[in-house]
C-alpha positions in Angstrom: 0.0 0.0 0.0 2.7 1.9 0.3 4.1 4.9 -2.6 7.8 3.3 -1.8 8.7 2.5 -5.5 6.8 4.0 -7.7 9.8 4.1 -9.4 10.6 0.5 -10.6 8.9 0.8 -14.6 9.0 -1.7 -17.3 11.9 -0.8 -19.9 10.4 1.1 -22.6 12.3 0.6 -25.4 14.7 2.4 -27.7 16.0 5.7 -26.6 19.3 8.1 -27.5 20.7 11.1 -27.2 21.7 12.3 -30.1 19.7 14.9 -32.2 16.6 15.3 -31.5 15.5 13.4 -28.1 12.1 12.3 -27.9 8.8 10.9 -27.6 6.3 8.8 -29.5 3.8 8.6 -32.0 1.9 12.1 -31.9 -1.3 12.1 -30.4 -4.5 14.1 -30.4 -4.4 14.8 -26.8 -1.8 15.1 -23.8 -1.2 12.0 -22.3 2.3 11.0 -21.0 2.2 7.3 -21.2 5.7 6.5 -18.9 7.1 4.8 -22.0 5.2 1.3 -20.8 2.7 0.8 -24.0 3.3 -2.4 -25.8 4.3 -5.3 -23.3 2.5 -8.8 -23.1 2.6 -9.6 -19.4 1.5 -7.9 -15.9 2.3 -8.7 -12.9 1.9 -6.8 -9.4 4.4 -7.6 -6.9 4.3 -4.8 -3.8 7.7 -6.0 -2.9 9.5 -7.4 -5.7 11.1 -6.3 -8.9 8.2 -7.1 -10.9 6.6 -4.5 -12.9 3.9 -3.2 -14.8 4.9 -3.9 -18.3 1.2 -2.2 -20.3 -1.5 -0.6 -18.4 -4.1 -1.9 -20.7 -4.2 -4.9 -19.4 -4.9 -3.4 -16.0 -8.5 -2.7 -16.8 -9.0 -6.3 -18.2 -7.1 -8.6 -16.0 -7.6 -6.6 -12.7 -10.5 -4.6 -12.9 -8.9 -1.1 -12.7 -11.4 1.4 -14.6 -9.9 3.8 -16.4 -9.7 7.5 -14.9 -10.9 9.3 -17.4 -14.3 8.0 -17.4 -14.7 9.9 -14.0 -12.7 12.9 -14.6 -15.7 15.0 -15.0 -16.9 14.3 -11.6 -13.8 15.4 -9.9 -13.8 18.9 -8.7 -10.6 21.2 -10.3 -8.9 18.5 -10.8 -5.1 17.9 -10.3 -2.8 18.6 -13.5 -1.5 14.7 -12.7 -5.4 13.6 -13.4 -6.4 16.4 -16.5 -2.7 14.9 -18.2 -3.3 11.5 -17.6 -0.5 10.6 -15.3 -3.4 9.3 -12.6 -4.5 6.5 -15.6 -6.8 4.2 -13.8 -9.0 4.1 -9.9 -11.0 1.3 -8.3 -14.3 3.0 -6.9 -13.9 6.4 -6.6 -17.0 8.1 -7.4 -17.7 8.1 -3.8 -14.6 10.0 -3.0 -15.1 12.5 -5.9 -19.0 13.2 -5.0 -17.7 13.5 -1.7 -15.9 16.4 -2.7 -18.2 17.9 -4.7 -21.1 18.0 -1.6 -18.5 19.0 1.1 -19.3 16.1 3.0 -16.1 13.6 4.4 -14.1 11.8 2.8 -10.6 10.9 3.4 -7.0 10.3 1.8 -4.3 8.2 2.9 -0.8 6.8 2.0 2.5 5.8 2.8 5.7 5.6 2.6 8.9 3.0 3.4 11.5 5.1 4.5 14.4 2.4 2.4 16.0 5.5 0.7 16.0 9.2 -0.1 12.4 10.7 -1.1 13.0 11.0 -4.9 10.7 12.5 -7.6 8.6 9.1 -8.0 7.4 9.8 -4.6 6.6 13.6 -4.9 3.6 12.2 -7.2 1.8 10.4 -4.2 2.8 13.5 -2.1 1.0 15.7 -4.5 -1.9 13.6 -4.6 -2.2 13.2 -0.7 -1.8 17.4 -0.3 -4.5 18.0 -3.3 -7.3 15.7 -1.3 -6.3 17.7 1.5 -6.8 21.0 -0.3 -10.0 19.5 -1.7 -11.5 19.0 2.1 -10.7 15.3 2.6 -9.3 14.2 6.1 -5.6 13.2 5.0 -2.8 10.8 6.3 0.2 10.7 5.9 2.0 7.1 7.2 5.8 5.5 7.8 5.9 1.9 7.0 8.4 1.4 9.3 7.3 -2.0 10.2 7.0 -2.9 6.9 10.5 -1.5 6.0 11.8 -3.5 9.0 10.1 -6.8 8.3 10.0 -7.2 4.3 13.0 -5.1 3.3 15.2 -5.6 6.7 15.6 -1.8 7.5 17.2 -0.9 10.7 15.6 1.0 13.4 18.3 4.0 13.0 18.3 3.7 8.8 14.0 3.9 8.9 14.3 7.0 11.3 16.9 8.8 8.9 14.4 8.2 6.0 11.2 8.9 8.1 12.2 12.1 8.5 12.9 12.8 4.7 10.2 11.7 3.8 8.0 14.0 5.7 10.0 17.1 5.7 9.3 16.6 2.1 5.9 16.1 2.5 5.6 19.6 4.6 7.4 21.5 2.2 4.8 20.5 -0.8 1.9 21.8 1.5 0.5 18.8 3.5 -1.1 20.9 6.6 0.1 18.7 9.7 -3.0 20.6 11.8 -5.4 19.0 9.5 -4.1 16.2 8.6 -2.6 13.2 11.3 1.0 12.2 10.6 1.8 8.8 12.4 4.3 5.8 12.2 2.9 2.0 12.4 5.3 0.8 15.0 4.0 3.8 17.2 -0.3 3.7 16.7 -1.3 1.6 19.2 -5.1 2.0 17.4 -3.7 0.7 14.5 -2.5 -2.5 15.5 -5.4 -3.4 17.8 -7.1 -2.8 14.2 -4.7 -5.3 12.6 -5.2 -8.1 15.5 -9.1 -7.5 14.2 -8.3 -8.0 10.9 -5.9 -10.8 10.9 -9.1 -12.9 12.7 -10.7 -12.4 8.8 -7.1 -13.2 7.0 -5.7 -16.7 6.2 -2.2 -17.8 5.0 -3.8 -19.3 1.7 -4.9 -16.1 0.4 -1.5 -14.8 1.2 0.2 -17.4 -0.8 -2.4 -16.5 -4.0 -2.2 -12.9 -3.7 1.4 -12.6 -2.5 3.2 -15.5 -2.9 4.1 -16.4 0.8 5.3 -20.0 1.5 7.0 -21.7 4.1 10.2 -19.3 4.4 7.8 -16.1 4.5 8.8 -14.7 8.4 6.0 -14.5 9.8 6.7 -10.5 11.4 6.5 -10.0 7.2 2.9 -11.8 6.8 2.2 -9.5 10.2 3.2 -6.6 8.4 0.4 -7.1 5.3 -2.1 -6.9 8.0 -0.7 -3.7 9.1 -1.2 -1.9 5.6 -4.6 -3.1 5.7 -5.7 -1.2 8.8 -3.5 1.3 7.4 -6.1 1.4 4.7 -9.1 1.3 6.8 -7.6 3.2 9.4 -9.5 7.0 8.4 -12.5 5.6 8.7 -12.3 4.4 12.5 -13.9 7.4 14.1 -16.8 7.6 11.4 -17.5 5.3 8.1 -16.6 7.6 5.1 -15.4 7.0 1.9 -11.9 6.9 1.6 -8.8 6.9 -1.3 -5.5 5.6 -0.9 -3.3 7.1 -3.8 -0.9 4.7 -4.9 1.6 2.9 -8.0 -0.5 0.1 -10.3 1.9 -2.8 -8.0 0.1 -1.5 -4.8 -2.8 -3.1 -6.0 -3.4 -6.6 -4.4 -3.2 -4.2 -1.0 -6.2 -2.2 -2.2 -8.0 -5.4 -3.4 -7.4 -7.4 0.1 -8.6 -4.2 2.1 -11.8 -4.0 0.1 -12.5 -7.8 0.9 -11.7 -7.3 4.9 -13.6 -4.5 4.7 -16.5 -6.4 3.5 -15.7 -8.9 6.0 -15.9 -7.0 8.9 -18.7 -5.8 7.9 -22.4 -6.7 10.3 -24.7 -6.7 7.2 -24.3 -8.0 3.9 -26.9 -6.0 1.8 -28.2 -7.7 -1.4 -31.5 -8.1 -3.7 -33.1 -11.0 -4.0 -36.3 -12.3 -5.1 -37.4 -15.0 -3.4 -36.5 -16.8 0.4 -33.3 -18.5 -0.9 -30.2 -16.7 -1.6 -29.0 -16.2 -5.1 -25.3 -15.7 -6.2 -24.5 -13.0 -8.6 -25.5 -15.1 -11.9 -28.0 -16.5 -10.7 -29.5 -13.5 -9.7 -29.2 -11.6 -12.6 -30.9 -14.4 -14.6 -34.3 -14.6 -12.2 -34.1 -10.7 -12.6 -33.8 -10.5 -16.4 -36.8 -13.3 -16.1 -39.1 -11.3 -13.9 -38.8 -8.1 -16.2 -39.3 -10.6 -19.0 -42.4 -12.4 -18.1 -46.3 -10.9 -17.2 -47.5 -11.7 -13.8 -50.9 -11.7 -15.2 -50.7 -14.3 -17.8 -50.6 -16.6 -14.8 -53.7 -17.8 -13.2 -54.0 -16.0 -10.5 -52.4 -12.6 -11.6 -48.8 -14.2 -9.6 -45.5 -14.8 -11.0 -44.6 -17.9 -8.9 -40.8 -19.6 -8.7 -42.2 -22.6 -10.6 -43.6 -20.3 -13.7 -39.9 -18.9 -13.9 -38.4 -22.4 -13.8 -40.8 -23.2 -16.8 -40.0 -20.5 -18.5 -35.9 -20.9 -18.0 -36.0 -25.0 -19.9 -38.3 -23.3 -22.6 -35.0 -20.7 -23.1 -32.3 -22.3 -25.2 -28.9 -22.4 -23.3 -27.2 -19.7 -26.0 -29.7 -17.9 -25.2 -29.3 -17.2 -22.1 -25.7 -16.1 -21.5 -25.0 -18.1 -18.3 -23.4 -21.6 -18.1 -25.3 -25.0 -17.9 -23.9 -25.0 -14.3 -25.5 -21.4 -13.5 -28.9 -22.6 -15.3 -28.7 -26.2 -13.3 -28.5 -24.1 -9.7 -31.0 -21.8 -10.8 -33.9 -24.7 -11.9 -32.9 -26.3 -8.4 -33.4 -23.4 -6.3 -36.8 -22.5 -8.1 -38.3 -26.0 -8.6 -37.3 -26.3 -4.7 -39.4 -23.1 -4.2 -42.3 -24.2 -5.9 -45.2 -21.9 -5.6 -43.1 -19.6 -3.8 -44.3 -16.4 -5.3 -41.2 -14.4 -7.3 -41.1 -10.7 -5.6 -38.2 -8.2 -5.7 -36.7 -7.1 -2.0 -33.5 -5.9 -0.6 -31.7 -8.4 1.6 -30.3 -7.9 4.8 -28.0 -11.1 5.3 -26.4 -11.2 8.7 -22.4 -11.7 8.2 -21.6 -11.2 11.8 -24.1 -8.7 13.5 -24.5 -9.3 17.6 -28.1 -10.2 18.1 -28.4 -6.9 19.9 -27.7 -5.1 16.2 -29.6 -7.7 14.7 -33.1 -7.2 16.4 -32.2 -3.4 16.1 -32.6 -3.5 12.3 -35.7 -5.8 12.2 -37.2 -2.7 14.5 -35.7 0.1 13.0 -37.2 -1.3 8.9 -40.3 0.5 7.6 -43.0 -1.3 6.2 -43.3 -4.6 5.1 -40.7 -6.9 6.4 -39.7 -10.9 6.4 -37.6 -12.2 9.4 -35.8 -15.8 9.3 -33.1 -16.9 11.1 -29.9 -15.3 9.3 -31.5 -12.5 7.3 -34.5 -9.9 6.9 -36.1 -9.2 4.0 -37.8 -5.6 3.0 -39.8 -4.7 0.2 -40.3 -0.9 0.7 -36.7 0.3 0.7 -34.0 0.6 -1.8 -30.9 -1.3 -2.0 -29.3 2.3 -1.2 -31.5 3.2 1.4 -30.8 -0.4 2.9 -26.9 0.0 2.5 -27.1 3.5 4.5 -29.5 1.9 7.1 -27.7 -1.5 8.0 -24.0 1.0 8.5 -26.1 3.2 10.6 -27.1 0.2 12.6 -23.8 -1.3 12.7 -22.0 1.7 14.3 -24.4 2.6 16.9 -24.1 -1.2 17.8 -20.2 -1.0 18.0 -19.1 -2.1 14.5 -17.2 -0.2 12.3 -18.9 0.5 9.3 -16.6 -0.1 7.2 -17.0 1.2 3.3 -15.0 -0.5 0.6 -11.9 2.1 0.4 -11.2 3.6 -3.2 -8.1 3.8 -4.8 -6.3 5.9 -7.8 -2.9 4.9 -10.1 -0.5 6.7 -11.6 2.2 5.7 -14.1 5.7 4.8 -13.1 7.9 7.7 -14.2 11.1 6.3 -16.8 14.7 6.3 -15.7 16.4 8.9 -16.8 19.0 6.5 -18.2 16.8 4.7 -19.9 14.5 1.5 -19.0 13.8 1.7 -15.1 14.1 4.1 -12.8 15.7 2.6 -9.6 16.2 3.6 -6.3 19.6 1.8 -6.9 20.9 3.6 -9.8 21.8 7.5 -8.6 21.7 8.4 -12.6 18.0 7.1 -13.4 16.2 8.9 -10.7 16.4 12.2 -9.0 16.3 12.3 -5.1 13.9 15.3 -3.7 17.3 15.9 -1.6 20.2 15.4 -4.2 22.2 19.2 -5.0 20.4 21.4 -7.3 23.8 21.0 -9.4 23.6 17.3 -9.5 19.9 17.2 -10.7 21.1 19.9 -13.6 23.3 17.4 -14.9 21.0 14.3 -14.3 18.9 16.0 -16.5 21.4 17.4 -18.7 22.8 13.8 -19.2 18.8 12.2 -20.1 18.4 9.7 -22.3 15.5 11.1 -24.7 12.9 9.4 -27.5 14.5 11.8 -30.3 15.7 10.9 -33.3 18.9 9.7 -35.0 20.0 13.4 -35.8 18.4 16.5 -35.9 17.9 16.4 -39.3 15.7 13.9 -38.8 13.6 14.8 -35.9 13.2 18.3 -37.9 11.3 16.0 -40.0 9.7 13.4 -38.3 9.0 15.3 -34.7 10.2 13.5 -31.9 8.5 10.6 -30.0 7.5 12.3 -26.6 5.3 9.7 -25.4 8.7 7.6 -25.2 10.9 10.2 -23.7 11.7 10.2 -20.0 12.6 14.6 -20.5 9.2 15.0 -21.6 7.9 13.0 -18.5 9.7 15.4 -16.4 7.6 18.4 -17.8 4.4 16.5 -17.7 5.1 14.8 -13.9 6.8 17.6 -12.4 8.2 20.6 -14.2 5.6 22.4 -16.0 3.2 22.2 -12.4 0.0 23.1 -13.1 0.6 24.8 -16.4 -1.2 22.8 -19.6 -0.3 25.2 -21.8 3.2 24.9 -21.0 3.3 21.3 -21.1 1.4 20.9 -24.1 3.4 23.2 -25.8 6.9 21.6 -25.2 4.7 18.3 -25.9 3.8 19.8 -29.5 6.6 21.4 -30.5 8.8 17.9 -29.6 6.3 15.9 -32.0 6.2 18.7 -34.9 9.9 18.7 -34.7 10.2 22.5 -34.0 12.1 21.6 -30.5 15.1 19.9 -30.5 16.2 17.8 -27.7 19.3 19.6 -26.6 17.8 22.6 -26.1 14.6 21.1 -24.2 16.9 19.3 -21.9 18.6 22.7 -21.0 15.3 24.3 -20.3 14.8 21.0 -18.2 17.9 20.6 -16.5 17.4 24.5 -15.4 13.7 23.5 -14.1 14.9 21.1 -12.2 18.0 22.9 -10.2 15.3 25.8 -9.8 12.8 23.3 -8.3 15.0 21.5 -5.9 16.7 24.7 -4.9 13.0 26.1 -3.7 12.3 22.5 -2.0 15.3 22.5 -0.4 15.0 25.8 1.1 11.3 25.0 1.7 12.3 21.9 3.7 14.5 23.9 6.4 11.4 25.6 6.6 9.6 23.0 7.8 12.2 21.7 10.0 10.2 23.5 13.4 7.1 22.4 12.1 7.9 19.0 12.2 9.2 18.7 15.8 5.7 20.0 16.6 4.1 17.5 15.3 2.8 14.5 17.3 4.9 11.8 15.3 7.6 10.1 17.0 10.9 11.1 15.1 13.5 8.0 17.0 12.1 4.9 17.6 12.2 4.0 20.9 12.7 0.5 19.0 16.4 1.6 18.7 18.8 -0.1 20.2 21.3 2.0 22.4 
């Protein structure tokens, strides 16, 4: 869950530095693309070298929905959304009509303090500060018992970091007095949260999701639990809904949370249509069968399970886009039913509710109602209304209330050398604390996406979606200026800019930026001892 490496990118292909630099093929509108287009495999790994190798396939093997299709929900935007760099989100059109109504919300992520901050890192600052800005609740975390556990971080090396990372983090505008800053080895809420959660967790779906096996310690396994009451931790005082800005290889953390979530969860809240329970398929079938068929055709004016089971063998299987498996369940439950008649209601399926919570929902529904053993059934309120009413219930009875938390991605940012940006490799990547000099000539020394020779790129343009200069203006250098970016990303691809001259106009952009964060950070320095978080660990060994 942590925004540790978003650094570690796919290689993206051929680059130089002769001529003309570059990008790639020209496009209609501005969208860095991180030079990661065009790979066959995926794989997310939060701790291993593993990276995303297209984003594509995000949306079709993961279920990451693309950003843009929510954009226009999203009040003023951040330049990283409008230019694409923030590519894809798991549910969060709650967060975004959040901030559009004023009402809370909340943003959280983290960081383990293994190295310098770096300019991979400023993206998940900047999306952490712009929820704050927006009204959401923000956080602002050190993974120090993840650093210690999975990457083997001492106690002294995580406090030198920790307190890079978030001098950093003051000097781009996170407001400490609105915002908590804490460290997992020091929130004692937080890991009575993670005992909770661990109850719901089980090593097998930590081998499938992360690989763990025998040799996995098991302080690393502990730490997994951590992140995910990190996750749901801004929602402990009040249920709201909640993003955690993060790289694409984050993801298996945001998709465990949202299941622990669930699980801790009193109510389960579905439709349904008659006494038995449905699953998802099976569901949607009876429903596209009730639309279908005219109660009064049937004798006495009443769509019964048994007239839907009739009508389901008359239906060819093609027809019906489920599998003879689905179709076999379904003819079960409804023969089984009989003369049960079919009647849409929201379900209230009791997950783990104390009977207390339990009888409080059967009194607190309106109108008509059906009570069995392990779940009530209503048939005057709307699944929506039923969601809101069973996390009332659950809080004022002592549950959480838990909603699924949301998530947004952004694009690794290319190594400056080329291929992947590493931590490892001082030249591909520049530190948020290296000299202003020494991020000049990083720049300066870029590998680009231009052409073979000037002549050339005069012709041709350059390739800017390809060119980790040009991800500098887009990611960083041109801030919130469009114009600015798409200018430098026009006149690459028309061939009017040459590379040598935009990497001078970069290189100078950069000293000037890390000069002003640098000078921003001493700052900060008596902010930061005024803050709450513990700067030594008492962990330490003296």
């Amino acid at each position: 869950m942590t925004g540790d490496d978003p650094l570690e990118v796919p290689e993206s292909g051929e680059s130089t530095t002769d001529g003309g630099d570059g990008t790639a093929e020209p496009q209609s509108e501005l969208r860095p693309d991180g030079g990661a287009a065009g790979a066959d495999d995926v794989a997310l790994d939060p701790w291993g070298s593993s990276s995303v190798s297209d984003y594509r396939k995000l949306f079709e093997e993961f279920g990451i929905e693309e950003f843009d299709e929510v954009l226009e929900e999203v009040p003023n935007p951040h330049y990283l959304m409008r230019r694409g760099v923030i590519f894809g989100h798991r549910d969060y059109r709650p967060v975004a009509e959040a901030l559009q109504n004023d009402e809370p919300a909340a943003v959280l992520s983290g960081f383990m303090p293994t190295g310098d901050p770096h300019i991979g890192h400023k993206l998940v600052f900047d999306e952490i500060i712009w929820h704050q800005q927006q009204g959401a609740d923000a956080y602002g975390l050190i993974a120090d018992l993840e650093a210690n556990s999975a990457r083997g971080m001492s106690w002294e090396e995580i406090d030198e970091h920790a307190r890079d990372y978030l001098l950093s983090l003051l000097a781009l505008g996170f407001d400490p007095e609105e915002g908590e800053l804490y460290r997992q080895s020091e929130n004692r809420e937080l890991q009575d949260l993670a005992f909770e959660l661990g109850a719901d967790a089980n090593f097998s779906e930590f081998q499938a999701i992360y690989g763990f096996d025998g040799e996995t310690d098991v302080s690393h396994m502990q730490s997994v639990v951590t992140q995910m009451a990190d996750i749901l931790y801004p929602q402990l005082e009040e249920p709201k809904p909640t993003v955690i800005p993060v790289g694409p290889d984050q993801d298996p953390h945001v998709r465990l949370a949202r299941d622990l979530a669930e699980r801790m969860r009193f109510f389960k809240v579905t439709e349904a249509y008659a006494s038995f329970e449905l699953e998802d398929e099976e569901r949607a079938l009876v429903a596209e069968f009730y639309e279908r068929l005219e109660p009064e055709a049937f004798d006495d004016d009443t769509l019964r399970c048994v007239h839907v089971a009739e009508a389901l063998e008359e239906t060819p299987l093609a027809d019906l886009e489920v599998g003879a498996d689905t179709l076999s369940s379904v003819l079960t439950k409804l023969e089984e039913a009989g003369m049960e008649p079919i009647r849409p209601r929201t379900r209230f399926f009791d997950r783990r509710a104390t009977e207390e919570a339990f009888d409080a929902l059967v009194e607190t529904i309106d109108g008509e109602k059906r009570v069995y053993e392990s779940h009530i059934d209503a048939f005057d309120l709307d699944r929506g209304e039923a969601e809101e009413l069973a996390r009332e219930i659950e809080v004022d009875n002592g549950g959480y209330g838990f909603r699924p938390p949301s998530s947004i991605y952004h694009r690794f940012m290319t190594g400056l050398t080329g291929g992947k940006m590493s931590s490892s490799i001082p030249a591909s990547h520049i530190s948020l604390l290296d000299d202003p000099e020494d991020g000049y000539d990083k720049v300066k020394a870029a590998s680009t996406g231009g052409r073979e020779t000037a002549e050339e790129h005069r012709e041709k343009g350059g390739k800017a979606d390809e060119c980790p200069v040009y991800e500098l203006y887009a990611y960083l250098l041109a801030g919130d200026d469009d114009e600015f970016a798409k200018r430098v990303y026009d006149e690459c691809t028309s061939g009017e800019r040459l590379c040598g001259d935009c990497k001078e106009q970069a290189a100078q952009l950069m000293r000037e930026f890390l000069e002003e964060h640098q000078e921003k950070r001493e700052e900060v320095e008596e902010l930061l001892e005024e803050t709450d978080i513990e700067l030594e660990s008492p962990r330490r060994r003296q």
